[in-house]
C-alpha positions in Angstrom: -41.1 76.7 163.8 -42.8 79.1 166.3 -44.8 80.5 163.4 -46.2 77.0 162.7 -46.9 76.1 166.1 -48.9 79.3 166.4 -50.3 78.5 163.4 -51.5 75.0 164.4 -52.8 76.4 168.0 -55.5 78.1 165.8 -56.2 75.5 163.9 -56.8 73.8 167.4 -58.6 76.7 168.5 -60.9 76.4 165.5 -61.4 72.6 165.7 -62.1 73.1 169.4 -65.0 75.9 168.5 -66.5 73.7 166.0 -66.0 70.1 168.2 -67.9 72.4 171.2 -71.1 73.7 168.5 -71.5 70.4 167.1 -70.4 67.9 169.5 -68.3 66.1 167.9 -66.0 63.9 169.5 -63.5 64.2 166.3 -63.2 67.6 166.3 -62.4 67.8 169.5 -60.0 64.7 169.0 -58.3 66.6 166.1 -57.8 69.6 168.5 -56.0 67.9 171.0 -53.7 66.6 168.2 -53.1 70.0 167.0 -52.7 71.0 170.3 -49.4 68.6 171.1 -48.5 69.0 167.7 -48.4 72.2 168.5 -46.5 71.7 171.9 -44.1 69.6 170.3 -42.8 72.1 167.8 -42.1 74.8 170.4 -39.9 72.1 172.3 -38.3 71.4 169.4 -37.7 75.2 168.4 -36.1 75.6 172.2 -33.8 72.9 171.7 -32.8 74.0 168.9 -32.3 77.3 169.5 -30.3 76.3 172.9 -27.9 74.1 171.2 -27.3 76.9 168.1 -26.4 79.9 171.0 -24.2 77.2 172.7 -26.5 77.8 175.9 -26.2 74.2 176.5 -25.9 74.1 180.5 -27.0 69.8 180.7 -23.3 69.0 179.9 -21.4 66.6 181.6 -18.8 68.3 184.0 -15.2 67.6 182.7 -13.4 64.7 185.7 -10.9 66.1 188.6 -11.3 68.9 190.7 -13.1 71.9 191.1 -11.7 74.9 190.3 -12.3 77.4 193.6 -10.7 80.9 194.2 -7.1 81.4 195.4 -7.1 80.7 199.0 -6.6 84.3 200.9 -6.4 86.5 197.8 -9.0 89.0 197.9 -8.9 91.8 195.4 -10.0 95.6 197.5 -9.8 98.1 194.9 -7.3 101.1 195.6 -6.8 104.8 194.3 -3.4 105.3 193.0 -2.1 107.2 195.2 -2.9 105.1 198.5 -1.3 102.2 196.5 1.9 104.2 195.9 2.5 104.6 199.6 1.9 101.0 200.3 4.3 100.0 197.2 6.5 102.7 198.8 6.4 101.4 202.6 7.0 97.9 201.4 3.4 96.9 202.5 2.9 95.6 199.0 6.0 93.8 198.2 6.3 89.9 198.6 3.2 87.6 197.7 2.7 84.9 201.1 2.1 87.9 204.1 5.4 88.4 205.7 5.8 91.8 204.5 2.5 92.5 206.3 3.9 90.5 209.3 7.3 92.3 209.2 6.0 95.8 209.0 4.3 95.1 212.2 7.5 93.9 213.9 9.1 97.0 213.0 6.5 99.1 214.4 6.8 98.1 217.7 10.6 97.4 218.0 
C-alpha cells in the first residue's frame, strides 16, 4: 500500500506539472484526486499496520480501579553482602515495619 500511494503522488506530481504548463483546470483537478487518494492509502496502511502489531492504544480501559504501586514498598537495590547483615540483624524480617521499629527500641534501651 505505501508503494501505491507513492506511486499515485507521482502520478499527482505529473498531472500537477502538466495542469500548471497547460492550464488546465482538469489536470490539476485529477491531481488533487490523486493526491487524497494518495493520503488515504497511507492512513489506511497505518491502521492497518497498528492493529496487525497489536499497537492499538484507542482501547477502552477495562471498568474498576486502577491499578497503582504497593503503598510504601520501594525496591533499593543491595549488594549481597550488606543484605546478609540486615537478614542477619533482623532488619529484614517481617513485612509491615515493626522490625524496623523494634530494632530502634532496642538500641536505645
Amino acid at each position: 500500500m505505501i508503494f501505491a500511494s507513492i506511486g499515485l503522488l507521482v502520478v499527482a506530481g505529473g498531472l500537477l506539472t502538466a495542469g500548471i504548463a497547460k492550464s488546465s483546470t482538469g489536470f490539476l483537478a485529477l491531481s488533487l484526486v490523486c493526491t487524497g487518494a494518495a493520503g488515504t492509502l497511507l492512513i489506511v496502511a497505518y491502521a492497518a499496520a497498528r492493529g496487525a502489531t497489536g499497537l492499538n492504544t484507542n482501547r477502552a480501559a477495562p471498568a474498576g480501579a486502577v491499578p497503582g504501586p504497593d503503598a510504601g514498598v520501594v525496591y533499593i537495590p543491595v549488594p549481597a553482602e550488606q543484605a546478609a547483615k540486615l537478614l542477619a540483624n533482623g532488619a529484614l524480617g517481617k513485612q509491615d515495619g515493626s522490625a524496623k521499629r523494634g530494632a530502634a527500641s532496642r538500641r536505645s534501651g
